[in-house]
C-alpha positions in Angstrom: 27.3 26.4 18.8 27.2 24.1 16.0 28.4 24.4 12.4 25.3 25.3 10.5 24.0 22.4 8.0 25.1 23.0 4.7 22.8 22.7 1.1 23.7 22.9 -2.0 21.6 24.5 -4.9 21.8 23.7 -8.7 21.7 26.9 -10.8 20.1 26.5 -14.4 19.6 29.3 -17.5 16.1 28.1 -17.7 13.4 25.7 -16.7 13.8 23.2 -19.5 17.2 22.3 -17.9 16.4 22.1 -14.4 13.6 19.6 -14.8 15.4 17.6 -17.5 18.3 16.8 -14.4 15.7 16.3 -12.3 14.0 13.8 -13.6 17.4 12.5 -14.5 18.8 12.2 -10.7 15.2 10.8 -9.9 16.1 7.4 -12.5 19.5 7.1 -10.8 17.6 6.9 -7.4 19.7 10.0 -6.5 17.7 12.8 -3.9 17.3 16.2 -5.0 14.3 19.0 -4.5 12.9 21.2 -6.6 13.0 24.8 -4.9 13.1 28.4 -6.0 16.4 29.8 -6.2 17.8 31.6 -2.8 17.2 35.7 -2.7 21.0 35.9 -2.0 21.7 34.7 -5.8 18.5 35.1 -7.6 18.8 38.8 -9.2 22.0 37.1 -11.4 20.2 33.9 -12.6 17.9 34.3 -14.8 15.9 31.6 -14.0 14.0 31.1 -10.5 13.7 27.2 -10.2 16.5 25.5 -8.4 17.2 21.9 -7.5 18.2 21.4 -3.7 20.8 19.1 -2.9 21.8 17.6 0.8 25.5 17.5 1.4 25.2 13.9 1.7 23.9 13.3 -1.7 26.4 16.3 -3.4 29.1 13.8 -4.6 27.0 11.5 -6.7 24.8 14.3 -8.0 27.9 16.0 -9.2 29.1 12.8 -10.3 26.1 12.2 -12.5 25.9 15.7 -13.7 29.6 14.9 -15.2 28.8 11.2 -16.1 25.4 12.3 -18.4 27.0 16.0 -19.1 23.7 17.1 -18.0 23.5 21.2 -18.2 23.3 23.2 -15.5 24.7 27.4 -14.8 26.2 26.5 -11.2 26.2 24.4 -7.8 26.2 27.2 -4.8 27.0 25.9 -1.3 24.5 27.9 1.2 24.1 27.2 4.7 20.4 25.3 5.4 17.7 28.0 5.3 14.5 25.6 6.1 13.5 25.9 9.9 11.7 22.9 10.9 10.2 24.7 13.6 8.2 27.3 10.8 4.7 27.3 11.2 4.6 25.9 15.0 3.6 28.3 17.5 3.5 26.0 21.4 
């Protein structure tokens, strides 16, 4: 069986911050997702947004993050919870 795909979610105290580093990966042509924050960490953040990162992309976003000290709470590694097969049924 194969390794499950691994995503990485960007933590933030509040909204204000989340959207500020999103918009700021967006004008480094840098791929990220808004997304709410995963039930296994949500009761110990107090804020619900999240920004979802591929592993592919997680080296230059962290890099960015560092470059423009952009604020964030914390990066968790989760393993991919998004079935592409939701919603189909034959």
């Amino acid at each position: 069986m194969a390794e499950p795909e691994l995503n990485y979610y960007i933590l933030f105290d509040n909204y204000t911050q989340g959207l500020a580093l999103y918009e700021l990966l967006r004008s480094e042509g840098l791929s990220a997702r808004i997304a709410p924050t995963p039930r296994t960490v949500e009761g110990s953040q107090p804020c619900g947004m999240s920004l979802l990162v591929k592993a592919e992309h997680i080296a230059a976003v962290r890099a960015c993050i560092e470059r423009r000290r952009a604020e964030y709470r914390d990066i968790v590694e989760m393993p991919c919870q998004i079935n592409p097969n939701r919603g189909k049924f034959c």
